[in-house]
VOGU-3710 file (C-alpha; in Angstrom, 3 decimals, decimal comma):
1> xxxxxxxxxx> 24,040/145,948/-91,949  24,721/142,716/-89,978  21,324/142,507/-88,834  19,541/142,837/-91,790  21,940/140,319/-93,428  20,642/137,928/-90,244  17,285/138,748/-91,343  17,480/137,795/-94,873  19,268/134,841/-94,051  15,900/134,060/-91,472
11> xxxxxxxxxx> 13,471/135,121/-94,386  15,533/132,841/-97,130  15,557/129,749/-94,796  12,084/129,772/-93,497  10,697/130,234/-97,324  12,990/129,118/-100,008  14,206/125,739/-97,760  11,160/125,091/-96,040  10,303/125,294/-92,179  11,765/122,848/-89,403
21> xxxxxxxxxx> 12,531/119,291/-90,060  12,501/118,682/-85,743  13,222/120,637/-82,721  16,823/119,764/-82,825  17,189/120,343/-86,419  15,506/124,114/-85,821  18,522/124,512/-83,162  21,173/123,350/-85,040  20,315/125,025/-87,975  19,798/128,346/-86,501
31> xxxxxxxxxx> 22,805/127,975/-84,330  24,355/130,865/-85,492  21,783/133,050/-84,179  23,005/133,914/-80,852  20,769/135,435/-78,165  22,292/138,308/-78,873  20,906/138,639/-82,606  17,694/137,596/-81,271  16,645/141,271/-80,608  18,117/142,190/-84,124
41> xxxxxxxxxx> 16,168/139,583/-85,231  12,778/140,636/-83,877  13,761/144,584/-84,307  13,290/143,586/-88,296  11,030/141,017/-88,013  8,429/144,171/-86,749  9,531/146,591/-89,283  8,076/144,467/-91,728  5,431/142,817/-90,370  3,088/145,365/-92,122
51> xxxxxxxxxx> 4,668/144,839/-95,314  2,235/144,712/-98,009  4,532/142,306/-99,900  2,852/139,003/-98,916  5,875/136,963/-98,218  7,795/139,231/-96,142  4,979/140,175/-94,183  4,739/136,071/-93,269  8,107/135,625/-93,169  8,086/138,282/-90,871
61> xxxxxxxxxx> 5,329/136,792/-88,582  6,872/134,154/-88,558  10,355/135,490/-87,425  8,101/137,055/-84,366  6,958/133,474/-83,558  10,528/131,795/-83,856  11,034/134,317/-81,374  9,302/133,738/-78,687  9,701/130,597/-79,031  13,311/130,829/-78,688
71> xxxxxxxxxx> 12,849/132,560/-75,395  10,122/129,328/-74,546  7,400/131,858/-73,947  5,176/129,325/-75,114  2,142/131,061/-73,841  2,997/133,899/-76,583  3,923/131,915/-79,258  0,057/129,797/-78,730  -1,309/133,203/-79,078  0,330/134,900/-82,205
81> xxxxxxxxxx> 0,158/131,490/-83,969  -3,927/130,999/-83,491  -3,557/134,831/-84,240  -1,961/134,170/-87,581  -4,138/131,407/-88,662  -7,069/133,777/-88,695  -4,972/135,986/-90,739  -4,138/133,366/-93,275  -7,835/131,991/-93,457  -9,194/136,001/-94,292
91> xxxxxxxxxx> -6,767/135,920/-97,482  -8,497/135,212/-100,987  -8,222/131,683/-102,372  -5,233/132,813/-104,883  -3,253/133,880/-101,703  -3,819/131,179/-99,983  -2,210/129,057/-102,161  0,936/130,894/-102,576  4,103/128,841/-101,574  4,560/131,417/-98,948
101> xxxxxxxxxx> 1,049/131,090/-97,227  1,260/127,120/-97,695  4,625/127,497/-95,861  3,434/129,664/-93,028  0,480/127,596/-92,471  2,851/124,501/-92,316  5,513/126,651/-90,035  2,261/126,963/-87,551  1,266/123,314/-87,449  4,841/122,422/-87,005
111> xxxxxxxxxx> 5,679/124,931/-84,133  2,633/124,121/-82,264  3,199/120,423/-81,885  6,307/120,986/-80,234  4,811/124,037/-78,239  2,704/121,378/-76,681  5,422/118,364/-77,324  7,418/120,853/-74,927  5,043/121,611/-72,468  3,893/117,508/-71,689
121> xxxxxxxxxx> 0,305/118,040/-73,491  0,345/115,289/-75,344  -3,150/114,969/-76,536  -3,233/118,231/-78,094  0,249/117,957/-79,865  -1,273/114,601/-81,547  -4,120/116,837/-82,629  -1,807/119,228/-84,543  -0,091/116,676/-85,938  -3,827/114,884/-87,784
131> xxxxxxxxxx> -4,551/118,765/-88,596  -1,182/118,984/-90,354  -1,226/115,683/-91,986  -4,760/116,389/-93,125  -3,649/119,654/-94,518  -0,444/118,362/-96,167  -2,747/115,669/-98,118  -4,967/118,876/-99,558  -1,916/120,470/-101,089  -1,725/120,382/-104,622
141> xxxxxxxxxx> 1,860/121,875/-105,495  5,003/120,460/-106,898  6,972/123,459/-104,752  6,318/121,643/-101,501  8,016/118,490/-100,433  5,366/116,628/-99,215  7,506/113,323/-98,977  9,492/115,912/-96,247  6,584/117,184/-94,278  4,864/113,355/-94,101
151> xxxxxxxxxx> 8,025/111,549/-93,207  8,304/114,495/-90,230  4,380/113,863/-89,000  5,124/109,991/-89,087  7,955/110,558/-86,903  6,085/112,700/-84,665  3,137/110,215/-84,601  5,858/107,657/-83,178  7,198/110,342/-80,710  3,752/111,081/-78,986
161> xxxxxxxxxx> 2,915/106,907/-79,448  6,028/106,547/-77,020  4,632/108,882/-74,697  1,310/107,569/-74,196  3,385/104,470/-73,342  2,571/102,787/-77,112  5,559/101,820/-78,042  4,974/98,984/-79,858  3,018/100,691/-82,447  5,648/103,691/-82,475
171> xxxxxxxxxx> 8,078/100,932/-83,311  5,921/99,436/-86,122  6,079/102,963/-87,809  9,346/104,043/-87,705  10,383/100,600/-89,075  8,335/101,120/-92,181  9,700/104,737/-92,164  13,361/103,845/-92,036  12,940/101,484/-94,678  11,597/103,918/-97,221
181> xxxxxxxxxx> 13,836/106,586/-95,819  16,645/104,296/-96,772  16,245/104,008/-100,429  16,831/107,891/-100,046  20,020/109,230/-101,783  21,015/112,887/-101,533  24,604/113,674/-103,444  26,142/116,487/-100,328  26,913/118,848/-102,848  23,470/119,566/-102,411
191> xxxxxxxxxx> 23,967/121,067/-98,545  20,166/121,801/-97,971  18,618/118,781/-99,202  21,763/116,470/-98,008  21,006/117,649/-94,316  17,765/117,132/-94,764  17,850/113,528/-95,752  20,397/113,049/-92,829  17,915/114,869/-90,277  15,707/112,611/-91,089
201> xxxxxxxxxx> 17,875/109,075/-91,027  19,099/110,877/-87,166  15,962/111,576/-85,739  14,124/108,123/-87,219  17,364/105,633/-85,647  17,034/107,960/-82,493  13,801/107,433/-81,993  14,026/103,379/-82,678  16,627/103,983/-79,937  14,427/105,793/-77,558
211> xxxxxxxxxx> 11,205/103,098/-78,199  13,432/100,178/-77,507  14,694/101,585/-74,503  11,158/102,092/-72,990  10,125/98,613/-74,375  12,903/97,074/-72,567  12,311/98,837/-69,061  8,226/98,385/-69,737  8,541/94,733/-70,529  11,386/93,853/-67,898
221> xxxxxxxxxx> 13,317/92,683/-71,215  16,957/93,998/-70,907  18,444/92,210/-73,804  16,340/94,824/-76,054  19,041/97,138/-74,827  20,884/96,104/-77,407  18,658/97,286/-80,053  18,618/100,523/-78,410  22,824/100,690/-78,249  22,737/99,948/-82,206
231> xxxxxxxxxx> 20,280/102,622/-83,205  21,749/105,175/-81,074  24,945/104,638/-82,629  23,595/104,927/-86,058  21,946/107,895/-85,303  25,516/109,469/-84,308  27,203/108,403/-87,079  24,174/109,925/-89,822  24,594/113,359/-87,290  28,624/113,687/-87,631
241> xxxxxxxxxx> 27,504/113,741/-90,939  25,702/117,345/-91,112  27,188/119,873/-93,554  28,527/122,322/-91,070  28,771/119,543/-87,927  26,170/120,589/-85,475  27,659/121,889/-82,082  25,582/119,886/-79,735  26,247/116,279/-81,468  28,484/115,260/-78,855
251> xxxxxxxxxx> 26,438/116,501/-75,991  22,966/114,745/-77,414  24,828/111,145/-77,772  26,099/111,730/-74,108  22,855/112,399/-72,716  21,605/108,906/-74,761  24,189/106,914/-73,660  23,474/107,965/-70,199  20,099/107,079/-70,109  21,582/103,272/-71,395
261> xxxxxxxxxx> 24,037/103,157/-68,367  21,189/103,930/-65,979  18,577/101,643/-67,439  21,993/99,041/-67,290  22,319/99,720/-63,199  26,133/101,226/-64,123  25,352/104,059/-61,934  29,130/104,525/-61,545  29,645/104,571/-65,006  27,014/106,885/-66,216
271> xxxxxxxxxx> 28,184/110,033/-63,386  31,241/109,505/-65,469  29,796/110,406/-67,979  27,406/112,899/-66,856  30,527/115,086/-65,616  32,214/114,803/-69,125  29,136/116,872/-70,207  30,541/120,462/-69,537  33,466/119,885/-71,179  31,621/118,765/-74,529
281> xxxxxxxxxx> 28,473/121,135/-74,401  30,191/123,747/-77,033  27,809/126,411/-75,515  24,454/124,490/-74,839  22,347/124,015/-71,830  23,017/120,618/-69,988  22,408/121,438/-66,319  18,730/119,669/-66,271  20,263/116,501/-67,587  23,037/116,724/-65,335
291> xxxxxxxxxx> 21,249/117,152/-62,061  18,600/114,859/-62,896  21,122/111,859/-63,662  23,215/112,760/-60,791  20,465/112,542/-58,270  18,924/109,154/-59,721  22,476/108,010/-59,594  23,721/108,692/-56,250  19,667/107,530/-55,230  20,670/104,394/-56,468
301> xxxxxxxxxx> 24,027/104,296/-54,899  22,502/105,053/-51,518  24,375/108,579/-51,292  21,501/109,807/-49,109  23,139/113,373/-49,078  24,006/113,686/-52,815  21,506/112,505/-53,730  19,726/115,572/-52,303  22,014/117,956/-53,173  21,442/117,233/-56,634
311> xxxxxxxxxx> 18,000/116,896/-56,302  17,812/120,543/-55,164  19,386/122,285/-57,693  17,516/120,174/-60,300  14,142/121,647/-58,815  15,382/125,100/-58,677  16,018/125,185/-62,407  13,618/127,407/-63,955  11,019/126,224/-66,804  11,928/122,814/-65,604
321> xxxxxxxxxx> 10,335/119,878/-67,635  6,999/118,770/-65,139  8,725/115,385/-65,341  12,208/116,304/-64,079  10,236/118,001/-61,063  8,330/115,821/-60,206  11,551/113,097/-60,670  13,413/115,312/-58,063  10,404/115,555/-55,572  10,070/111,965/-55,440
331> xxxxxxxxxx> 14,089/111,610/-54,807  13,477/114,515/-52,027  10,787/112,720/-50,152  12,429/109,269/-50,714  15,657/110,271/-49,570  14,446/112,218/-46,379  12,484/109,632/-45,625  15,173/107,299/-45,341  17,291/110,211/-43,335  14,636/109,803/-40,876
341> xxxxxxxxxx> 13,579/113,556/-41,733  10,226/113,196/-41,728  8,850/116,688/-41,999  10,974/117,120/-45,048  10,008/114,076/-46,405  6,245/114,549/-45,970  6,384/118,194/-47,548  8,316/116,153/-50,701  5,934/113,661/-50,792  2,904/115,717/-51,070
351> xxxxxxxxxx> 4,581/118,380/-53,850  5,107/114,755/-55,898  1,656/113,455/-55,678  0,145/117,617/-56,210  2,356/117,433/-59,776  1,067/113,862/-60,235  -2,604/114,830/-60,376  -2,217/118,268/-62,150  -0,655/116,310/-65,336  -3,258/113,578/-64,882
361> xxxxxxxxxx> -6,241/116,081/-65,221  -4,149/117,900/-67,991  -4,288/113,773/-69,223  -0,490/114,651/-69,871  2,010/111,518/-69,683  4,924/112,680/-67,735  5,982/109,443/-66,494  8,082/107,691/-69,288  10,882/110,089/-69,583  14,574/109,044/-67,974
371> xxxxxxxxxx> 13,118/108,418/-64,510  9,816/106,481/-64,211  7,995/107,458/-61,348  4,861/104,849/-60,375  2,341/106,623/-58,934  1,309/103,346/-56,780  4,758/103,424/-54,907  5,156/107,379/-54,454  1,238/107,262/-52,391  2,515/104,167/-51,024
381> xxxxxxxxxx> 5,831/106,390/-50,041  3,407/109,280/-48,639  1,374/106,772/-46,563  4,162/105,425/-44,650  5,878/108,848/-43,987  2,642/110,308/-42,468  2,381/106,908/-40,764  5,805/107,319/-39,027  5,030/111,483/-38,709  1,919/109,845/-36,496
391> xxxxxxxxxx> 3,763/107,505/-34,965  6,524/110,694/-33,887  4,066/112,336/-32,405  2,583/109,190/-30,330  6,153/108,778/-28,723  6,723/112,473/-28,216  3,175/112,801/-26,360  4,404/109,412/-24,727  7,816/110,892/-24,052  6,442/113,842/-22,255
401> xxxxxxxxxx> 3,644/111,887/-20,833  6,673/109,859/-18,760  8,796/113,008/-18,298  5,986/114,343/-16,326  5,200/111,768/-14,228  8,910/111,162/-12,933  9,316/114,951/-12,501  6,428/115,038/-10,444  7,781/111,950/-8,493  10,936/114,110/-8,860
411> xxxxxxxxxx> 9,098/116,871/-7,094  7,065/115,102/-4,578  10,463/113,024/-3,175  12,786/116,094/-2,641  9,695/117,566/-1,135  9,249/114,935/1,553  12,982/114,593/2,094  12,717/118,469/2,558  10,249/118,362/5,238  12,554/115,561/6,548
421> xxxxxxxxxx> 15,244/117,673/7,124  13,318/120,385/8,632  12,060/118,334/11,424  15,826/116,889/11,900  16,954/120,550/12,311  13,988/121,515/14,752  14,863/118,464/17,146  18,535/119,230/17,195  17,745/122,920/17,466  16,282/121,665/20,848
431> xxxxxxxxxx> 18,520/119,196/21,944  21,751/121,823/21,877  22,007/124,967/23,111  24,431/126,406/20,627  22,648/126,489/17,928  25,023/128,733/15,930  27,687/125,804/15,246  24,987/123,500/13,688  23,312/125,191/11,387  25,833/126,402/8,765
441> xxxxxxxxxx> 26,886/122,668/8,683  23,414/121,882/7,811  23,007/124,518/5,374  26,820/123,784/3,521  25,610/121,842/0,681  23,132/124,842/-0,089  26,855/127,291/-0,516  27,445/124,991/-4,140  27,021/127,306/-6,913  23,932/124,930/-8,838
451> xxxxxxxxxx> 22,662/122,172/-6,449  21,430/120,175/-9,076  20,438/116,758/-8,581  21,841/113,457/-9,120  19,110/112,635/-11,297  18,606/115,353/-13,403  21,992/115,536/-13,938  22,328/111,429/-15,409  19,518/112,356/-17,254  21,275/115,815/-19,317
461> xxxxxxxxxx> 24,250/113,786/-19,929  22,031/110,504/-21,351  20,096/113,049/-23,613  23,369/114,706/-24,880  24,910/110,983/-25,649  21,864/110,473/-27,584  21,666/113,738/-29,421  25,298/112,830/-30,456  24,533/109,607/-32,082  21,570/110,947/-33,823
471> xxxxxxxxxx> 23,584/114,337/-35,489  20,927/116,034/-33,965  23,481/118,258/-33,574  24,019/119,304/-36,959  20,421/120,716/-37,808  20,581/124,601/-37,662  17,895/125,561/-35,288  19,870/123,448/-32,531  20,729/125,298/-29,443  21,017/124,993/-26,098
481> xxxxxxxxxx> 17,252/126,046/-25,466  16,240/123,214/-27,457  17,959/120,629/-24,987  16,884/122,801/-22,396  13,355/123,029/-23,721  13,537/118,899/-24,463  14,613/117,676/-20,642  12,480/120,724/-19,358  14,372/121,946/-17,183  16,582/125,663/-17,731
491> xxxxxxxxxx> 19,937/126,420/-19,904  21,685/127,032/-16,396  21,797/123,858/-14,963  22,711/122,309/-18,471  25,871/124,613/-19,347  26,730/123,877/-15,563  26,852/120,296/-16,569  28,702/120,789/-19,753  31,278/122,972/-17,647  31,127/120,280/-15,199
501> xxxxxxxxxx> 31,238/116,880/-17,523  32,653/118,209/-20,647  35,414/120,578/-19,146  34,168/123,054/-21,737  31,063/125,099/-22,780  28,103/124,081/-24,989  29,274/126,147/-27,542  32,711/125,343/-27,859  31,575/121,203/-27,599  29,599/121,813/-30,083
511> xxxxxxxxxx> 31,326/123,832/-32,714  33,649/120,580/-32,330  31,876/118,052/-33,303  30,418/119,713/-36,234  33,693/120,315/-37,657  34,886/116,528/-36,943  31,832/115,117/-38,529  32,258/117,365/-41,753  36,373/116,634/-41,856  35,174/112,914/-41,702
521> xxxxxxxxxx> 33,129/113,152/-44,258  35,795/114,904/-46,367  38,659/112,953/-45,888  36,401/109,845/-46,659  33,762/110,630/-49,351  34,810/112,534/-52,317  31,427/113,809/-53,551  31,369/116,311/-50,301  35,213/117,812/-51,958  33,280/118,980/-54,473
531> xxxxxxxxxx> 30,677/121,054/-52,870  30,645/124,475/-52,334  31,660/126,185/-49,070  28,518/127,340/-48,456  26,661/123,908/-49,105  29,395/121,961/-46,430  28,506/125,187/-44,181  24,902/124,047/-44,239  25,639/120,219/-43,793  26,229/121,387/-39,705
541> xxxxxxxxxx> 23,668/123,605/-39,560  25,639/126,630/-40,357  23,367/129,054/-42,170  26,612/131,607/-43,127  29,549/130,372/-45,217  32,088/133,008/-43,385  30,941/131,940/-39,309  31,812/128,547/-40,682  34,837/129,341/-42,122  35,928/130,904/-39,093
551> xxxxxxxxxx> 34,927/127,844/-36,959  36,967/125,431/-39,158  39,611/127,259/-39,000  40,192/127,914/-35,761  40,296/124,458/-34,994  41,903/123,614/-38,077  44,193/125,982/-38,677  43,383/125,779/-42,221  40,262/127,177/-44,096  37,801/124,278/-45,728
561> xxxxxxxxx> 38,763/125,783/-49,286  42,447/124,648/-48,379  41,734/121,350/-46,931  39,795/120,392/-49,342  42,834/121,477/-51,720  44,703/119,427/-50,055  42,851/116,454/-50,140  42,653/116,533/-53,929  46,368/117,055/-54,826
//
């Protein structure tokens, strides 16, 4: 009984109230509709989507459409909508003007602009939005708010202006929309049309907000920040308005204020903000918003490592926006870059400038949301880190070039000095006649467990003092083979010199100094107290959370969890 209840309620709203004012109006509206009524929902929906009754079998179709849209299988929803403009074109003339076909065919027009408003396709969400205002001027019927639907296609027109980097004629229109907007009075005890005229003041002082921000960061003018700061507050106030409060008010004015903070250089200020955003979500997804900010922000604070961090898990989020990824593959390649991680850093670059010239022959605009990515500086970006992978490559060949030659030189001396000796031991062999005594003092040096020489053995302990200062350490395919494999020379004589030099093995040296540099890092940056154990695990190369535990502990005596416990009472 529930369901069907949800399902009347679905059928009522999208036919008696009309269809969506905006995305976030959609959401807010149908908040009550948990994913969990979804199925219920779309169980219904299909039971009477052969209805012969006209209106439920569109409001059913409709109810289909919401959703797969819902789930953002966009790809579905293009499909049953062109689907269901066929339908509604085979209907006789006296059908097709029925409020409920005029309502459907506005419900399709509506959901495919911000199918493709969604998806970054600009172009063709402007060209739903001249088919809908073309068919909104052929209606002829006093049922159908056309003030409504008009006001909602101007507002659109301004949206898509902004994102083909117009914003001075996206201004110009919502202007003359908020002005006529204004002379709008709704009494509340009118619920459905009282939201509606408060949707509409929201979304148009958002948007103003939203245009002057770009205008400001496109035309180096940060005083029209404060433009931007005044509609943005308006817009909250109209949205605490809403008769009942929408849940996500709180959340969308955090995410706006934000994006002022950042534009403003308060980097410090807006992660404050940014980690208030769990606590006033009430429910709704932030996580994209979060990780993007945090990784521009620590970027700009030169927190190399954070700023990676965050710029991982942002690109790992599934059906991210195409301008959040390619955001965090710039921040990837920038940042490795500057870590001297060049591989990393080249693999970065070239995912940025693949997503880059997908959207451009899509002719989407993905570059003027939150983080503007120039397409100038990331190739200029790529061509220096394939300039420095080439110029790695010239000092390794160099590198080895040398290594050769003074190993041979190596080679050819102790070979010489060899023969040296020989001779020496033939002329005394002839000069005394007890040859017995002699020889073991020659051959006493030879009785030393690794006779490694002087050299060789300068040279391990330079490369180790160097590996040190570099953290070559902490990378995870480090071993002793790689030093080994480096000087080229065997693992023998090197853990001889370690047992030698260092008083104890590779291993143990080793395991020490990662767990120094990641208790320095604790005890003096706070970002790394709040990672995981298994992310501080792979900070020194540690692939497994638990060998890492056990490493830290045993020459902690503590576990990391505790330390870092610790360290933040």
């Amino acid at each position: 009984m529930k369901e069907k209840i949800l399902f009347l309620f679905f059928f009522i709203y999208s036919f008696c109230y009309a269809q969506i004012d905006s995305k976030e109006d959609l959401n807010a509206k149908l908040d009550q509709f948990k994913n969990s009524n979804l199925d219920s929902l779309y169980y219904y929906a299909n039971i009477n989507a052969t209805s012969k009754n006209l209106c439920t079998n569109l409001s059913s179709k409709n109810a289909i459409i919401y959703y797969y849209y819902k789930l953002k299988n966009y790809k579905k929803v293009k499909k049953l909508t062109k689907k269901s403009l066929i339908y509604l074109d085979s209907l006789s003339v006296k059908e097709q003007t029925n409020v409920c076909a005029i309502k459907m065919k506005i419900s399709i027009f509506n959901r495919l602009f911000w199918v493709y408003k969604n998806t970054e396709e600009f172009e063709k969400a402007y060209n739903e939005l001249i088919k809908f205002s073309n068919y909104m001027k052929s209606i002829d019927d006093e049922k159908i708010d056309k003030f409504h639907y008009l006001t909602t296609i101007e507002m659109s027109k301004a949206l898509i202006k902004n994102e083909l980097k117009l914003e001075d004629d996206s201004k110009n229109i919502l202007l003359k929309l908020i002005k006529v907007v204004n002379q709008k009075n709704q009494d509340n005890l009118d619920t459905v049309n009282f939201n509606y005229l408060i949707s509409k003041k929201t979304n148009i002082n958002n948007l103003l907000g939203k245009t002057y921000l770009l205008l400001s960061k496109n035309k180096r003018k940060p005083e029209l920040l404060d433009s931007t700061v005044h509609y943005y507050n308006k817009a909250y106030k109209y949205a605490k308005l809403f008769i009942p409060p929408h849940s996500d008010t709180e959340l969308m004015y955090a995410f706006k204020m934000t994006e002022i903070y950042i534009t403003k250089g308060k980097f410090k200020k807006a992660l404050e903000l940014v980690n208030s955003y769990s606590k006033i979500s009430n429910g709704h997804e932030y996580r994209q918003e979060a990780f993007l900010n945090k990784a521009i922000c620590f970027e700009n604070l030169k927190k190399i490592d954070s700023a990676i961090f965050y710029a991982h898990k942002l690109i790992r989020i599934p059906n991210i926006r195409k301008s959040s990824l390619i955001t965090g593959y710039n921040i990837l390649s920038d940042q490795y870059f500057k870590n001297k991680k060049l591989d990393s850093a080249y693999k970065y670059s070239e995912l940025t400038i693949k997503e880059i010239d997908e959207t451009r022959a899509r002719k989407d605009k993905t570059y003027q949301l939150l983080y503007d990515n120039d397409i100038e500086k990331v190739k200029e970006l790529n061509k220096s880190i394939i300039k420095s992978e080439k110029n790695k490559y010239t000092n390794i060949i160099l590198v080895c070039i040398f290594i050769l030659l003074i190993t041979s030189g190596f080679f050819l001396y102790k070979r010489k000095k060899y023969k040296k000796e020989i001779v020496g031991i033939q002329n005394k062999e002839e000069e005394k006649e007890d040859i017995k005594i002699e020889i073991p003092k020659e051959k006493e040096p030879q009785k030393v467990e690794y006779n490694i020489d002087e050299e060789l053995e300068k040279k391990i302990l330079a490369k180790i003092d160097t590996l040190d200062n570099e953290l070559s350490f902490l990378k995870s395919d480090f071993t002793i083979n790689t030093l080994a494999k480096a000087l080229e020379t065997n693992s023998t004589y090197i853990s001889f010199v370690f047992n030698k030099n260092k008083n104890e093995t590779f291993k143990q040296y080793y395991s020490k100094k990662k767990i120094d540099y990641i208790v320095e890092k604790l005890n003096n940056d706070k970002v790394y107290r709040n990672y995981s154990v298994q992310a501080l695990a792979e900070e020194v190369g540690y692939t497994n959370a638990s060998a890492f535990t056990r490493v830290f502990k045993k020459y902690m005596n503590i576990t990391p969890s505790v330390y870092i416990k610790n360290l933040k009472e």
